[in-house]
VORODO-611545 format. One record per residue: residue in one letter; x, y, z of N, C-alpha, C, O in turn. Coordinates in steps of 0.05 Angstrom, whole numbers, plus 5000, padded with zeros to 4 digits. Each point is the difference from the previous one (the first is absolute). Layout:
BEGIN
aXYZXYZXYZXYZ...
END
This chain:
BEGIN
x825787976643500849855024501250205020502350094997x496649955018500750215035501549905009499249785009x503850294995502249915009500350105031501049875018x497850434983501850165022502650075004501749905015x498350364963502750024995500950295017501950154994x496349875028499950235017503349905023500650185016x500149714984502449915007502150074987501450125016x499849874961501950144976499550324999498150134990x503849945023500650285013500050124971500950234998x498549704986500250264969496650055005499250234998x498849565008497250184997498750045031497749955008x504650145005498950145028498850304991497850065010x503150084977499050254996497150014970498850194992x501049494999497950054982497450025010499649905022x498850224967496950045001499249684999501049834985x496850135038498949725003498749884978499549774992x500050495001497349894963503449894988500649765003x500950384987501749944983501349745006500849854982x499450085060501349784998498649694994500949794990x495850305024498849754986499750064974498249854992x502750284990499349944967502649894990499449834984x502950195019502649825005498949765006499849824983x499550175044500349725004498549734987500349765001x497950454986497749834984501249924971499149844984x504050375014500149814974502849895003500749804986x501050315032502249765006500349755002498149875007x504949954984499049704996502049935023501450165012x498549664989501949875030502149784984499149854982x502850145024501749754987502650005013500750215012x501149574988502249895021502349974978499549854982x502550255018502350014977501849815025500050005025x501249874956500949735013503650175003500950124981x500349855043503349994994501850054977500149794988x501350375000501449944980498650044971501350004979x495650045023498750144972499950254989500750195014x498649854961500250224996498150135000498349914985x500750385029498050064994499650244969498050014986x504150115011499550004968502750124994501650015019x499050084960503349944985500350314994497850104994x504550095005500850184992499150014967500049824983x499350415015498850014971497049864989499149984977x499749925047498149924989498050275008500850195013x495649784973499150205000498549935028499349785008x500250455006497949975025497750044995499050184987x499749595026496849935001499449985022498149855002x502950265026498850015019501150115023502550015000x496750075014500350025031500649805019498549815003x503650235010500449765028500450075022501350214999x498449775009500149955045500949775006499349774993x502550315022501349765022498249955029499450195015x499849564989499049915021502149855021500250065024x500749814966502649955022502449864979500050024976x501549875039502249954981502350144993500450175017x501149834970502250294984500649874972500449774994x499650434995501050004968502650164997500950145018x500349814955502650184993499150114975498049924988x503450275005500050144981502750064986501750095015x498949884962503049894984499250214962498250004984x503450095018500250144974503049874980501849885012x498250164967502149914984502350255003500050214988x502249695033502150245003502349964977499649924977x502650145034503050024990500449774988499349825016x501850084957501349784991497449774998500549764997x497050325005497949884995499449915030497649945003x503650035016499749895022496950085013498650204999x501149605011497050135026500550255021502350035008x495850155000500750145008498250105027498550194995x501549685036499150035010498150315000501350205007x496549834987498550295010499450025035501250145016x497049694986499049985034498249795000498849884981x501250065058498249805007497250244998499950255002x497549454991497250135005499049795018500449764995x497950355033499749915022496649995000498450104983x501049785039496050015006499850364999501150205010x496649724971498650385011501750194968499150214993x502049725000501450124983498649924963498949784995x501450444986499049944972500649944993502349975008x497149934968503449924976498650144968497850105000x503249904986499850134971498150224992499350044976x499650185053498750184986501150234989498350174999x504149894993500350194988500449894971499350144981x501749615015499049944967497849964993499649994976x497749985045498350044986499050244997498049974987x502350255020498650235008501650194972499650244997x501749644991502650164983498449884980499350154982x499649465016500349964968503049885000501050084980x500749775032502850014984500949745010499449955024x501849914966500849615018501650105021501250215004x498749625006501949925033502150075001501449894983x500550335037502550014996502049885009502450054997x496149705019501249795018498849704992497949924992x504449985013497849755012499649945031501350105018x496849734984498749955029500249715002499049854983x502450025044500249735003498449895029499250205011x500649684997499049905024502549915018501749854989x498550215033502249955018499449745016501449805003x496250265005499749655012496650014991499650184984x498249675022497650024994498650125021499649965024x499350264947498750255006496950034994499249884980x499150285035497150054987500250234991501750155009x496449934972499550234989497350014991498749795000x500350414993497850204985500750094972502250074992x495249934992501550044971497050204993497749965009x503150224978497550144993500350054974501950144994x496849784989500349934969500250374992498550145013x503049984969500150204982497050055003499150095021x499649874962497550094997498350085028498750215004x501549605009498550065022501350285018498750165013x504849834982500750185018500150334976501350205005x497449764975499950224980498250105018500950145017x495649804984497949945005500250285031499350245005x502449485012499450065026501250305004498850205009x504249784979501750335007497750324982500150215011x498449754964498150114998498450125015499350235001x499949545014496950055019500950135020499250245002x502549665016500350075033503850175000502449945000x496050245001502950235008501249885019502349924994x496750035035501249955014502749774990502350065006x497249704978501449844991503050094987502549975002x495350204982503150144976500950215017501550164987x498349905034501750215015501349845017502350034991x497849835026501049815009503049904982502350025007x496349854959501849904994501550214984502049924989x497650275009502450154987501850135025502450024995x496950055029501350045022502849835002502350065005x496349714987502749775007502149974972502149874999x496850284982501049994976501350264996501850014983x497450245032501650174998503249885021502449964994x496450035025502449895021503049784987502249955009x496249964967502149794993501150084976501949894988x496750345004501850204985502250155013502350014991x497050095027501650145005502649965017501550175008x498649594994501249905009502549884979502450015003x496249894977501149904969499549725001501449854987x496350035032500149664996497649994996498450175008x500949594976497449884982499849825029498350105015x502949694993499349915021499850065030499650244998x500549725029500650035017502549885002500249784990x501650315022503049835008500150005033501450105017x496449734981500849905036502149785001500849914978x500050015043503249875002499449765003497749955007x503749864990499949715005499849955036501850065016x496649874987499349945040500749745006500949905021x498649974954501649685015501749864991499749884979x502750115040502549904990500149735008499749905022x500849984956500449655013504750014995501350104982x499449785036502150035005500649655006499349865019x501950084961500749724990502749875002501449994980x499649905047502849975003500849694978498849795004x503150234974500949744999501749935004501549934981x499850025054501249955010498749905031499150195013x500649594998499149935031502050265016499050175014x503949834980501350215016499250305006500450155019x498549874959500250335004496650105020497849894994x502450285025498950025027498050174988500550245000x496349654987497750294993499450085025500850235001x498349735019498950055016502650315010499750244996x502049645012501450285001501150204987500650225009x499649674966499550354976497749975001500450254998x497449715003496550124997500550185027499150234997x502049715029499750155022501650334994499150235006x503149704982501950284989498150154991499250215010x499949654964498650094981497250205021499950255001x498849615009497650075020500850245010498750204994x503949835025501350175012500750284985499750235008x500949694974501250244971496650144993500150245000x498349684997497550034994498750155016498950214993x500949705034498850175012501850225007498950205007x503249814993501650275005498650194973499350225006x500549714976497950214972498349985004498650014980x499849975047497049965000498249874986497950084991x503449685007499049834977499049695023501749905015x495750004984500549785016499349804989498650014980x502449735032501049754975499349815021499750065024x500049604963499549835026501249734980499649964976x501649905040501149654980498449925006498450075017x501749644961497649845001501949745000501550054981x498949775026501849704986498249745007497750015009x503449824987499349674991498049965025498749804998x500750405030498349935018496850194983497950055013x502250004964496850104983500449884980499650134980x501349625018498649844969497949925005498650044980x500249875035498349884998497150295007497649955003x503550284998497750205003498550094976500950054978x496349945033498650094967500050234985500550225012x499149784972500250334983499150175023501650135013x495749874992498650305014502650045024501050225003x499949565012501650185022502750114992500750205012x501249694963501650134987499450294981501850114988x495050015010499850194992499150115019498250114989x501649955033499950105033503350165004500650245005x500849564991502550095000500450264976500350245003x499649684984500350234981498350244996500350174982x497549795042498350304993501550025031500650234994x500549745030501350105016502350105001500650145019x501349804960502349984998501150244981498250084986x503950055011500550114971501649834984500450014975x500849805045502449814975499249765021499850005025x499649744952500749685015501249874983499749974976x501849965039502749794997499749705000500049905023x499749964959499449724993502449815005501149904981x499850045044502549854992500049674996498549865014x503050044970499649674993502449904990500750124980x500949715026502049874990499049874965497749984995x503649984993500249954977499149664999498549924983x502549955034499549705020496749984998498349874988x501950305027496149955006497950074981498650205000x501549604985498850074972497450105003499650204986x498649735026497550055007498550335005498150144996x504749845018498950245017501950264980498850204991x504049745004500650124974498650154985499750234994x499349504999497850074967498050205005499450194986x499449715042497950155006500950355006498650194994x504349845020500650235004500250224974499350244998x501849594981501050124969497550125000499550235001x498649504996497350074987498550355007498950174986x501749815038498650195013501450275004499050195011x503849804977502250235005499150304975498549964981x502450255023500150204979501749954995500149974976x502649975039502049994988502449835018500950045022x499749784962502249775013503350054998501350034979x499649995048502050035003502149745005500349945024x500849914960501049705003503550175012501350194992x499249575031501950135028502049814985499449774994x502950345000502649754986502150065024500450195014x500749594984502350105015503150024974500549824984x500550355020502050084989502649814991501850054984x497749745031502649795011498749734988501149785002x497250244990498549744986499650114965499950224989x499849515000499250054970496349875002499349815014x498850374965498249914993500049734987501449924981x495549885041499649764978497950074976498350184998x502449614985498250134970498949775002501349805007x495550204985499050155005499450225020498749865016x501250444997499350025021497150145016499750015024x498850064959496850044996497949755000500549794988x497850245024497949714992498250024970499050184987x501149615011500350014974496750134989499650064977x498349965045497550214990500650195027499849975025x501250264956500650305007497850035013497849914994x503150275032497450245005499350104980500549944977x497650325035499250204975503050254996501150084979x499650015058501850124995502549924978501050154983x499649555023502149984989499549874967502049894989x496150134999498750024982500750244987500849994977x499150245035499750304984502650155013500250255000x501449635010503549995004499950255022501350215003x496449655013500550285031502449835023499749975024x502249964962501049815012503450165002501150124982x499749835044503450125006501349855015499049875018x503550134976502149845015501850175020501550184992x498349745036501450125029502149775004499449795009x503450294983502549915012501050095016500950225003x499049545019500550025029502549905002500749784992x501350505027501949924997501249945030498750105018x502949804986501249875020502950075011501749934983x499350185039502750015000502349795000500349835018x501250214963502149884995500349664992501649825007x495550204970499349834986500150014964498450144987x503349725002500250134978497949874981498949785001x500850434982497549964977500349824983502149944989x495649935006500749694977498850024982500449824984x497750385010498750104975499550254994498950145017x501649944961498950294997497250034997498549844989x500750415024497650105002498249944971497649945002x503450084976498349984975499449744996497949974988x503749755020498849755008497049985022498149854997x502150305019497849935008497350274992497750015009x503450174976498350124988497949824974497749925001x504250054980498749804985498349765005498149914986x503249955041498349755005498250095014498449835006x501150415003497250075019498150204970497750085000x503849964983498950184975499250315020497750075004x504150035004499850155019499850294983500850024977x498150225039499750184989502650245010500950204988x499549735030501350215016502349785029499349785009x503150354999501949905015500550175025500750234999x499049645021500650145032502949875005500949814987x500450325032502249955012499550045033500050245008x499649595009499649965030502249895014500349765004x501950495007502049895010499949975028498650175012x502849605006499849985027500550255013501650174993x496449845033501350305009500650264987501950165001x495949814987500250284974497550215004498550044981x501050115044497950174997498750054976497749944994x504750254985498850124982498549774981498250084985x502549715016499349854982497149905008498449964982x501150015045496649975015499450234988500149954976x499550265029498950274992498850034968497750094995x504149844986500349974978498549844988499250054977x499949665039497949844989497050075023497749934991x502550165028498250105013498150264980497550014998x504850204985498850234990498349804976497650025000x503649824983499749874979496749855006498050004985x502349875040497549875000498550225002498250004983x501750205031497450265013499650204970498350184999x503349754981499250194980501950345009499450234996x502149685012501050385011503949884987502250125001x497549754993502649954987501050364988498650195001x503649804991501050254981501849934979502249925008x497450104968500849984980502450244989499850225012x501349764976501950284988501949984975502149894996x497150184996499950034963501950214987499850245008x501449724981503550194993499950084970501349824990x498050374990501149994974502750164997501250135016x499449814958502349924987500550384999498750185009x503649824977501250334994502950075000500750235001x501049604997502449995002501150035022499549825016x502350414994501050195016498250175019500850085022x496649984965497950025011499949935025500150145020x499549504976499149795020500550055028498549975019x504150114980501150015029498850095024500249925023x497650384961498150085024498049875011498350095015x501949624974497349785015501949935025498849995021x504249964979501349965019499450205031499849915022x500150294972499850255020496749945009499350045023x499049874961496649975002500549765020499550055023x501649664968500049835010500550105032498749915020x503750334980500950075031497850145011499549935023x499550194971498150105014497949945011499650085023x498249734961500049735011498949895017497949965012x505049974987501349745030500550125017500149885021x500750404980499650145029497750125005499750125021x498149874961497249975019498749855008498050025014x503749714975498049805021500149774971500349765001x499450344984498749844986501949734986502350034992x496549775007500849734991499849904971497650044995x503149874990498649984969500249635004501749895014x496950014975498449754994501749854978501649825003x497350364969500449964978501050244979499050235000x503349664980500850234989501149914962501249824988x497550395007499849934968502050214984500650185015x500449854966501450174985501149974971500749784991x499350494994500850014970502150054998500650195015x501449724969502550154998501950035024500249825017x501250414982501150055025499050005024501449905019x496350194984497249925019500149745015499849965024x500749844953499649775006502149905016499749895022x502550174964503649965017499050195033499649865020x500250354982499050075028498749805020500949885019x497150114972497649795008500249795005498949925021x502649884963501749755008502050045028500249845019x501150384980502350025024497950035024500349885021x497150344972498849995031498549755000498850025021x500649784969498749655010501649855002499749785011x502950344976502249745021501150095024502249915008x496250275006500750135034501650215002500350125021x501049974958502950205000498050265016497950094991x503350005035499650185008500050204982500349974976x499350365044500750254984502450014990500450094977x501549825038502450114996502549754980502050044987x496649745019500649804977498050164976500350234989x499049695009498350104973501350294984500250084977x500249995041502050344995502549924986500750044977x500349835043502549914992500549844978501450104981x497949685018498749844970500150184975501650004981x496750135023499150154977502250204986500650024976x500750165051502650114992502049924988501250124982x499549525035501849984983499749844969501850004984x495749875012498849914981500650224976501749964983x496750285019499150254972501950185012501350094981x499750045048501250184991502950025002501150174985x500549685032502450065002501549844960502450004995x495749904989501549944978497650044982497950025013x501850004961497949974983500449774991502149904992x495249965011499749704995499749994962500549794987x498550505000499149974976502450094984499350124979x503849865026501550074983502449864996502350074998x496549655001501249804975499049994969498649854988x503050465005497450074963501349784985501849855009x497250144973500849804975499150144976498250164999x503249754981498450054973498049884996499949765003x497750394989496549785009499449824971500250054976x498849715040498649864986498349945007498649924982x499750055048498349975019499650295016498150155004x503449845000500750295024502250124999501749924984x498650325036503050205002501649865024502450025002x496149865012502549805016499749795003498049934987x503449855027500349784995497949845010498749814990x501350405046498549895029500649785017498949875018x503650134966501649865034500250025017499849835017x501050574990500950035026497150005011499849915023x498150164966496950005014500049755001498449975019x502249854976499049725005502749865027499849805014x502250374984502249935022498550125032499649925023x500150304958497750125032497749935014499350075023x499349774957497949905016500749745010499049915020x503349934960500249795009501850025034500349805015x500750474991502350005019498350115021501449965020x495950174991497850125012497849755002499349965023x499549844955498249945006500649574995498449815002x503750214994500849675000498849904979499650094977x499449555041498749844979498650035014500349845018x497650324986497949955012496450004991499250184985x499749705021496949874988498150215002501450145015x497249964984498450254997498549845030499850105022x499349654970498149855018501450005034498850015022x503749984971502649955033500050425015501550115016x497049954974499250285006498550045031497949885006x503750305015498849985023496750064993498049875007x502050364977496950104994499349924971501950004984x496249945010498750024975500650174982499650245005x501849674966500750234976499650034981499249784991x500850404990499149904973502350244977500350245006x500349694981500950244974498150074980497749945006x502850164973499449974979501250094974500850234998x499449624984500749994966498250034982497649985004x503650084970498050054979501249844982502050064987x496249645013500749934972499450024970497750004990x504150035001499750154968499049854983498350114986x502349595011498549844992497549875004499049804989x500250375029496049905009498750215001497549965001x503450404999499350145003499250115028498750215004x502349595016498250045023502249985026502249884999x496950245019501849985030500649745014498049875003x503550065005501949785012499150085029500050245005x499249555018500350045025501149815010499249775001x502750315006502749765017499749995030501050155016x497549644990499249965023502249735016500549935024x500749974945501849755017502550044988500450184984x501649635025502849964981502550155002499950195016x501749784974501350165001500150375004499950174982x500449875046499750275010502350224978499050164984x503649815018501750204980498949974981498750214996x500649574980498950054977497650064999499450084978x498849915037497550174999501050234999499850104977x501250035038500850275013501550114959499050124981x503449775024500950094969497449924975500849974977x497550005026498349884975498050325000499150084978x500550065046498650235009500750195002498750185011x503949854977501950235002501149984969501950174998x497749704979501049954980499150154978498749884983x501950445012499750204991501149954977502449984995x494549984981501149904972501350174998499350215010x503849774971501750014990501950155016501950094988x497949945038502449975027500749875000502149984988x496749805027501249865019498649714971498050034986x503649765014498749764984497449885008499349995024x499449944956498049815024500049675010501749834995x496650145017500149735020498149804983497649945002x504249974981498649734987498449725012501249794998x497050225009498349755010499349814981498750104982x501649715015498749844970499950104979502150074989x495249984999499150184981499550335003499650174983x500749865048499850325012502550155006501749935016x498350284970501650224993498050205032497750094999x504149935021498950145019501350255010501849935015x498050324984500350314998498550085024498349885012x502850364995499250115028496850125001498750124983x501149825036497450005006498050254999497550045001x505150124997497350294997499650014975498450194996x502449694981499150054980496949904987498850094980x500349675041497349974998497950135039497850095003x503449885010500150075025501150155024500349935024x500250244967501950125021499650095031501450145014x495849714992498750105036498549805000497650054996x503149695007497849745002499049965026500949845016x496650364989498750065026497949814984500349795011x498950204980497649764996501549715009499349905021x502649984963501049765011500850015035500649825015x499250394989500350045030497749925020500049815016x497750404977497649905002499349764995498449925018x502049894963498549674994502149865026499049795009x503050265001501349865012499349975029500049765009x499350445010499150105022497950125009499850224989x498149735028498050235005500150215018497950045012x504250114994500350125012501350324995499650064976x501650135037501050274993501449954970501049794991x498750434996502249994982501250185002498750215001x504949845003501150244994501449984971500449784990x500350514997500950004970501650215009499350195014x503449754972501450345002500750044963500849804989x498950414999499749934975501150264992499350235006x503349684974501950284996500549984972502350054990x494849864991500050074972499450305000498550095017x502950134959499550225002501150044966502049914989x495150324999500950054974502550244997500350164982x501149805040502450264998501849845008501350085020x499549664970501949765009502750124989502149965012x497950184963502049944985500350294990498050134994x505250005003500350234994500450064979501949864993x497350294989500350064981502650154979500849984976x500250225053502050034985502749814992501850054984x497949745029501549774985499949964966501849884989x496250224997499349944981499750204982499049984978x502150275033501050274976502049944986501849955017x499050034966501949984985502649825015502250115003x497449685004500949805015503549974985500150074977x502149845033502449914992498949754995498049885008x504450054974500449694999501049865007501750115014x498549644988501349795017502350035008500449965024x502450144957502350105022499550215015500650025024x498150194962499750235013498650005031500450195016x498049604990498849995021501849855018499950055024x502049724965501449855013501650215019500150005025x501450224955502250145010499750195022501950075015x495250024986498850205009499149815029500750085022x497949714975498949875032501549774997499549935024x502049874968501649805009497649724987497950014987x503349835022498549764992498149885025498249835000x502650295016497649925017497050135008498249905014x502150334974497450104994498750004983500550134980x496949665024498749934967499150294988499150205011x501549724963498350214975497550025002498449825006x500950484986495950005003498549844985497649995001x503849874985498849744986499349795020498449824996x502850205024498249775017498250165020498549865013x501450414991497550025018498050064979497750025008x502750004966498249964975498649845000497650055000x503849615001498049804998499649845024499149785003x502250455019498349895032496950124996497949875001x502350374996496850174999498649964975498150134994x502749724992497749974966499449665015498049894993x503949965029498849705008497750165021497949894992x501450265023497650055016498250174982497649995007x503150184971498150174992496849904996498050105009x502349744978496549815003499450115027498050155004x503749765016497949855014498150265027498449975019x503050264969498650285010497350054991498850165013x500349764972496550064995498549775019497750015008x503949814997498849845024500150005019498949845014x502650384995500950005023498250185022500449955024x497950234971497750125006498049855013498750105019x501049614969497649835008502049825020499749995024x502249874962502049855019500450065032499849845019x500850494980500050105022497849935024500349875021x497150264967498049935023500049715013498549975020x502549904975498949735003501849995036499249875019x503650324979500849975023498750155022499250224994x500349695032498650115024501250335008499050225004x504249634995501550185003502850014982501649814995x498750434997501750204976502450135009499950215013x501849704982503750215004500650114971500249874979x499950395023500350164961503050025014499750145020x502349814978502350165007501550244984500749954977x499750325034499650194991503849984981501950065014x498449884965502950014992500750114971499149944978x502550245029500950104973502749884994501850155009x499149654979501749784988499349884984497749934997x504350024987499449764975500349815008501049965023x498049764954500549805007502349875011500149845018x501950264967502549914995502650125024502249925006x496250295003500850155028501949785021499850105023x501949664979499849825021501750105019500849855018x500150414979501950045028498750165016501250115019x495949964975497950255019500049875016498850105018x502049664988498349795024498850215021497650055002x504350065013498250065024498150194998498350025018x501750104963498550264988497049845004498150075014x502149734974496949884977499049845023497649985004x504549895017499049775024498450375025497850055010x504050064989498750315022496750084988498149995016x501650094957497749984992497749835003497750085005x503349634989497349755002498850035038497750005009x504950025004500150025027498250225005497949925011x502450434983498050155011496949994986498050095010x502249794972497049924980498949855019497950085010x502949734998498749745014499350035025498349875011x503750385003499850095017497850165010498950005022x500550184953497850215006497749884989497950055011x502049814970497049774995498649915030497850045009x504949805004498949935025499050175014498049915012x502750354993499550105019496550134990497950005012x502650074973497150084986497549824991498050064987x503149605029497649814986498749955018500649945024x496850104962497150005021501249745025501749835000x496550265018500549815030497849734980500849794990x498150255011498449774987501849684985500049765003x501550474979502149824988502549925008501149804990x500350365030502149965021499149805009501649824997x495750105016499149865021500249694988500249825017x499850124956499349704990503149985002500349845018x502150224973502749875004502250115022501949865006x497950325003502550175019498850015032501250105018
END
């Protein structure tokens, strides 16, 4: 069957013999909304092409969760590098709204890549490209936002105009669509989207019709809460889009001046089954900007590992920075990493954040309430006085920016990502250096600091955002000094000699035996970030009065990275 597939920009460069021998054995078929076109782990039997439509692509991430890969758009392949390998699917593939495609059975496409070079040059071109890159799929960005107020009050038309405004300042151009195109047919709503780089679906929650129809048709749904209201339950219709089917779904709390909040953010996370939480405050530039980068894909992410005393030089990285320009989105962290990282998404300037931190780790040692151990060598009070006196009761979700920690639970074998809940006890659950500090009992979970399964969670960074990633990463196999450990005194003898407030090398012992794992991973871990801070430091873990030493370091590292990073890559965040 002769389709004319001289339109799908992958066989513009094929030989004409090769494209009519394709087309003679390609099959034509319509994947309905919300299907699957085949499942992670299954084996590939074929070749696909997109004719119009968009599909997703979802791998099994962190904690078993789904794991967005990328949208696949008209003109684009799907599964030939598992077949060309022999090996099942490393994704699955869903339908976003209903889509056409092309299917070229295994055999036939054994057959065809044989015969006509032109074909198999073509397709390994595109297969080297997505090597080298490190993606099996394409990760083009979500283009259509349906933006879902459930509230009559809250004004879409004028955050879509911000939003518009923020957009084209990135050279990005965008157009709204609302309740005056329900009644428009597909072909002129996909007009819009081959003109456009971003369209904006807006629909009250009210207008069911046109709603449904917006979901249906969204990459990704952004439901508008207002801050000052509680979710009704149910608050989804009760047959999901496709997006909100495969949880491309986020909650934007809009906030209002001098209106107080009547629900916390994780209420209407749950009732929207949301994947991710915005904060849109009145009169808040940075906060347009912030969901402007987020929709265009140029967001910036920034990712912190753990190291004790170390840590501090992410503080000086963080400064450096923000006096080039640059804004962070989203921010993830291990360990002490993590404690950093939290202070820069709850807004703390340079010099808050400085300050914080000083008087937090250095004007006292938080780790020298020792005890005789039964769990640990201290108690972890005063670490738990400190975060509780720095970071409140506050919700991970009530976060101006998006955050995450991470733990290692002992009893699952596997990493903890604290995306909600209690912010200090996340924070202490990721800093809980078996047999330091006690650990953070959850139910049945015994939860320990996070570098002991993770100590640079630049991948959980990545599944969260599509955009820059920065990492500043101050694991080093020269953490810990040795001569601590020549013929060492004993417990008075060390008391008498450094006082009680300087811990024994027994705890920068089992600070560096909690990360030692996680250095053979750390080689591959690394690449994954765009961009790398090594901060150059000779200190131990346990070092906590170098402060300014270790914050001057992260500072000229981050400093001279910048200055030395290709214009290419300057150009997508600064």
């Amino acid at each position: 069957m002769a389709l004319g597939l001289r339109f799908l920009p992958f066989f513009n460069r094929v030989e004409k013999a090769a494209l009519s021998a394709v087309e003679a054995e390609v099959e034509w078929f319509c994947l309905p909304a919300g299907q699957t076109l085949f499942e992670e782990g299954e084996v590939a039997d074929s070749f696909y092409l997109v004719r119009s439509g968009a599909l997703a692509a979802f791998r099994t991430g962190a904690d078993a969760r789904p794991e967005l890969v990328g949208h696949i758009r008209a003109g684009e392949p799907i599964g030939e590098m598992a077949l060309v390998e022999d090996r099942p699917h490393s994704a699955s593939v869903y339908a976003l709204r209903d889509s056409e495609l092309v299917r070229l059975p295994k055999a036939a496409f054994d057959k065809l890549t044989n015969k006509h070079a032109s074909l198999m040059r073509e397709l390994s071109k595109m297969m080297l490209s997505r090597i080298r890159t490190g993606e099996s799929y394409r990760r083009s960005e979500p283009r259509v936002f349906a933006l879902i107020s459930t509230s009559p009050t809250i004004d879409l038309e004028y955050r879509s105009d911000l939003l518009k405004t923020a957009l084209k300042e990135m050279g990005v151009s965008a157009v709204a669509c609302g309740l005056e195109c329900a009644d428009w047919p597909g072909p002129k709503l996909d007009v819009l989207e081959a003109e456009y780089d971003i369209v904006i679906l807006q629909a009250r929650l009210g207008d069911s019709n046109w709603a449904r129809r917006a979901m249906a048709r969204a990459d990704r749904i952004w439901m508008m809460a207002r801050a000052d209201a509680r979710p009704s339950i149910p608050l989804m219709p009760e047959d999901p889009s496709p997006a909100a089917k495969l949880k491309l779904i986020d909650v934007v709390m809009v906030h209002n001046e001098g209106v107080r909040k009547a629900a916390a953010p994780s209420e209407w996370i749950d009732a929207a089954d949301a994947a991710r939480c915005f904060h849109w405050r009145q009169h808040n530039a940075s906060d347009v900007r912030h969901m402007a980068r987020t929709m265009a894909g140029k967001s910036v992410g920034l990712v912190l590992s753990g190291g004790g005393s170390r840590a501090y030089a992410h503080v000086g990285a963080i400064r450096a920075f923000k006096e080039a320009g640059v804004e962070f989105d989203f921010f993830g962290g291990a360990s002490m990493g993590g404690i950093i990282a939290a202070g820069a998404a709850m807004g703390w300037d340079n010099e808050e954040l400085e300050d914080r931190m000083r008087r937090a780790f250095v004007a006292s040692n938080p780790l020298s309430d020792w005890v005789m151990p039964v769990v640990s060598l201290t108690r972890g009070k005063r670490v738990d006085r400190r975060l509780k006196e720095h970071f409140g009761d506050v919700d991970i979700a009530e976060l101006p920016r998006p955050f995450f920690c991470v733990s290692s639970n002992l009893s699952t074998g596997a990493t903890r990502i604290h995306r909600s809940g209690s912010l200090s006890r996340a924070l202490r659950a990721s800093i809980a250096i078996p047999g330091l500090l006690p650990p953070i009992v959850d139910g049945d979970d015994v939860l320990v600091d996070g570098a002991v399964f993770n100590n640079f969670p630049i991948q959980e960074l990545k599944a969260y955002h599509r955009g820059v990633n920065v990492g500043s990463d101050v694991t080093r196999n020269n953490a810990i000094n040795a001569d601590d450990f020549r013929d060492p005194p004993n417990f008075a003898g060390w008391v008498a000699r450094h006082g009680l407030s300087d811990p024994p090398p027994i705890a920068s012992l089992l600070m560096r035996a909690a990360t030692a794992g996680t250095l053979e991973q750390h080689a591959l871990t690394r690449r994954a970030a765009d961009i790398l801070v090594l901060p150059e430091l000779n200190l131990d873990m346990r070092d906590w009065k170098r402060f300014d030493e270790a914050v001057e370091a992260g500072y000229n590292s981050a400093k001279q990275m910048l200055e030395q990073m290709p214009s290419a890559l300057a150009s997508r965040f600064i």
